[in-house]
C-alpha positions as CSV (number, residue, x, y, z in Angstrom):
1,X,-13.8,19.5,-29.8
2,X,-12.6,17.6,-26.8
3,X,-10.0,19.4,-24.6
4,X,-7.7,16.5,-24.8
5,X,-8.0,16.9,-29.3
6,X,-7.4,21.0,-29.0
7,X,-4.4,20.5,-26.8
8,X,-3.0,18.0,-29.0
9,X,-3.7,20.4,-32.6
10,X,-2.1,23.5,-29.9
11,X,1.1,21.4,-29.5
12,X,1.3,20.6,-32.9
13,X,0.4,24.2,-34.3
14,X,2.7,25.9,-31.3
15,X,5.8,24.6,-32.7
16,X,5.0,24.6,-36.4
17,X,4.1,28.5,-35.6
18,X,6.6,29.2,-33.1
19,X,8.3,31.9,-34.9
20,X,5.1,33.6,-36.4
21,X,2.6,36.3,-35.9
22,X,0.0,34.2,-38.0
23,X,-3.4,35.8,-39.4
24,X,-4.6,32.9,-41.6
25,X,-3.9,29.5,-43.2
26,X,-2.7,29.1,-46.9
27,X,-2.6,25.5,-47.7
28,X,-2.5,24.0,-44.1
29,X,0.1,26.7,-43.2
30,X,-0.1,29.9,-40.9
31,X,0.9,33.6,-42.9
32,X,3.3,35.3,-41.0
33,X,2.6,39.0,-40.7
34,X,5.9,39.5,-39.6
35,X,7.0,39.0,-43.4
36,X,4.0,39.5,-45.2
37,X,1.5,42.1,-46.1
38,X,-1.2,41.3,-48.5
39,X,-2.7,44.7,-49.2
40,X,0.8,46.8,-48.9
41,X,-0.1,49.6,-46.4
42,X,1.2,50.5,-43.3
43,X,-1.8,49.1,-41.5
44,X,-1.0,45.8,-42.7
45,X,1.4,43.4,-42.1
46,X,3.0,43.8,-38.3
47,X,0.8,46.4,-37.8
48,X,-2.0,44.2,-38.6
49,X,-5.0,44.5,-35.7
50,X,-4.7,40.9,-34.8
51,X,-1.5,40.2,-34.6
52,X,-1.6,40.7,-30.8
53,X,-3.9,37.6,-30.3
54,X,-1.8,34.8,-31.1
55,X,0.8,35.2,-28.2
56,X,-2.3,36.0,-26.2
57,X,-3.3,32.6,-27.1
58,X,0.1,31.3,-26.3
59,X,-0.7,33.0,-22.5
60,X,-3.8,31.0,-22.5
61,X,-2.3,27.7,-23.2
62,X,0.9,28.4,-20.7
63,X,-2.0,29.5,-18.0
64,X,-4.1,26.3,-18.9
65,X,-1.2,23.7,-19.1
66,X,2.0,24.7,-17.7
67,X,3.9,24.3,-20.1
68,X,7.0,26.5,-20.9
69,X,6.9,26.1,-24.9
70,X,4.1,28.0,-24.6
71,X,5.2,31.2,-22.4
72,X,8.2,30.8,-24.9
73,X,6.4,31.2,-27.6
74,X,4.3,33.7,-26.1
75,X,7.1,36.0,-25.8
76,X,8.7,35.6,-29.3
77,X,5.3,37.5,-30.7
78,X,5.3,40.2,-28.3
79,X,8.9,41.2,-29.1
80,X,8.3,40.8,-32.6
81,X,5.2,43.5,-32.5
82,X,8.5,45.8,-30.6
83,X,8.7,46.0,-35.2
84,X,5.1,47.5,-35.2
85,X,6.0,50.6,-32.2
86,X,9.2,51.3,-34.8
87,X,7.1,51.4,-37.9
88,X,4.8,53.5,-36.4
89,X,2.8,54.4,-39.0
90,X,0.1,51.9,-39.1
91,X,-0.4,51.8,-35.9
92,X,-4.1,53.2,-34.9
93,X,-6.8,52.6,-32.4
94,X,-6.3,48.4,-32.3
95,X,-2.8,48.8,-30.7
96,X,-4.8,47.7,-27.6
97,X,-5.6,44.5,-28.9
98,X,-2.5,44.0,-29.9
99,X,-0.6,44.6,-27.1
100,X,-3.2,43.8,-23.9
101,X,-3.2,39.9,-24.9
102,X,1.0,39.7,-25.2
103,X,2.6,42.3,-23.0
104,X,-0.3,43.3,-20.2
105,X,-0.5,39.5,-20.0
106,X,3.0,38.9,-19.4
107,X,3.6,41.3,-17.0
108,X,0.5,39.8,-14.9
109,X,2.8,36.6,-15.1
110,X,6.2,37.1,-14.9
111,X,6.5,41.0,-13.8
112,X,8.5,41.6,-16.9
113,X,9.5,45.4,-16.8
114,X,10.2,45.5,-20.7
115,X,6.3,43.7,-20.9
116,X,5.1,46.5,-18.8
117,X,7.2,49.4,-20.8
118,X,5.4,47.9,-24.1
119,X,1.7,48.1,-22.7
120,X,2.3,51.7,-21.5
121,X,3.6,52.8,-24.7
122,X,0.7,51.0,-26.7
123,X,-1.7,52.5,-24.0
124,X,0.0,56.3,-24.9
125,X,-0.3,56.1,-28.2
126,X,-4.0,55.1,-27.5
127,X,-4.4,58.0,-25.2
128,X,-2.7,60.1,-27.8
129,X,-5.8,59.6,-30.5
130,X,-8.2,61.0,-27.6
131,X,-9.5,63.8,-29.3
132,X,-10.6,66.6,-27.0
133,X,-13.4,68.3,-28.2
134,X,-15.4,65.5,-29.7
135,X,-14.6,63.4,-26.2
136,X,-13.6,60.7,-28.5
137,X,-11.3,58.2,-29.4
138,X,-9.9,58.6,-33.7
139,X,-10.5,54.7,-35.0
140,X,-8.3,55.1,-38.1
141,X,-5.4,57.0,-39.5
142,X,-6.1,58.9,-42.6
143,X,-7.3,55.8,-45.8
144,X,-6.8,56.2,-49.1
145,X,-10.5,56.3,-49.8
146,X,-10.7,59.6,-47.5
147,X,-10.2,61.6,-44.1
148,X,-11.5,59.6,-41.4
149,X,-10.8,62.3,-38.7
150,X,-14.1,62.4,-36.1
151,X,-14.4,58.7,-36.7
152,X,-15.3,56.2,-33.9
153,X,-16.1,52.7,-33.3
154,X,-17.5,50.6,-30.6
155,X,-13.7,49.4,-30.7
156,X,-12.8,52.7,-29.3
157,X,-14.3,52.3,-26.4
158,X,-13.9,48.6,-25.7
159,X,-9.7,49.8,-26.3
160,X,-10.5,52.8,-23.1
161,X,-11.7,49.8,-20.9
162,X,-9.1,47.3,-21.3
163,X,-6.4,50.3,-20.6
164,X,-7.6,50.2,-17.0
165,X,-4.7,47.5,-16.0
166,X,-2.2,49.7,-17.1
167,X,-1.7,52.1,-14.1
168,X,0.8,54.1,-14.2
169,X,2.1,54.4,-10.7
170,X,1.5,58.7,-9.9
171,X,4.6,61.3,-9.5
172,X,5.0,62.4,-5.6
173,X,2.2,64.8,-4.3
174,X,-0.1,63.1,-7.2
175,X,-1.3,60.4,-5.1
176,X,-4.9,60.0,-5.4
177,X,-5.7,62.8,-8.0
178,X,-7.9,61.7,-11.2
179,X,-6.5,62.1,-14.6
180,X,-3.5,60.7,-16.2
181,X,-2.4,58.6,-13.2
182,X,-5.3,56.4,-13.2
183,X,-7.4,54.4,-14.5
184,X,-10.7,55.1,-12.2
């Protein structure tokens, strides 16, 4: 596909999208995860793994083209993932992914402190599925076909590597220590 051809189908999709955290097409028209949830658990729906790609698309096109529509839109779907922190519960080791591609890469843009408030949080409740002992990070909550504590996946560590950007600047007299404070 030409550039000229996906530009056009992104304009067209943008708007008919704009207020959506799509997944998939039924009949020729984007879900919204912010409304549904196919399966009914708390890992669906806003909490679903993708949802953060779609405004990270919208960054993409704004970075590519200019245009405002697109940051716009961009930052409807990261403050309706703010539903997905407040529901908690489905939440697991993809909040990463959905977070890096809205919030991380609006701060890089536009410095946006509630942007960078978002990507710490998602990257501390990341941290907070480090598991000690095993020197791992937990993939999933508990499913109902079983306990999934000690569980990993290549995820996991892609999710520790794309938490680099998010430095947190250190408390006085922390400057330059290793651990929480940063990301080397």
């Amino acid at each position: 596909m030409s550039w000229i051809k996906f530009t056009a189908k992104m304009d067209w999709v943008s708007e008919k999208s704009r207020n959506k955290i799509p997944y998939t097409t039924i009949n020729g028209t984007h879900d919204d995860r912010t409304v549904d949830n196919p399966t009914g658990t708390v890992a669906d729906g806003i909490s679903w793994w993708t949802n953060g790609f779609w405004g990270g698309m919208m960054w993409l096109m704004y970075h590519e083209t200019g245009q405002e529509k697109y940051k716009e839109i961009a930052n409807i779907s990261e403050e309706k993932l703010d539903e997905g922190f407040r529901e908690y519960y489905g939440l697991q080791h993809d909040v990463v992914f959905m977070w890096l591609p809205t919030s991380v890469a609006n701060y890089k843009v536009t410095k946006n402190p509630e942007s960078r408030k978002r990507a710490m949080h998602a990257a501390n409740l990341l941290a907070g599925r480090f598991n000690l002992a095993g020197g791992f990070i937990r993939a999933w909550n508990d499913l109902p076909e079983g306990d999934t504590r000690g569980w990993a996946i290549i995820d996991c560590m892609f999710s520790i590597r794309s938490c680099i950007g998010l430095r947190r600047k250190a408390p006085p007299g922390q400057e330059g220590r290793r651990g929480p404070y940063t990301a080397s």
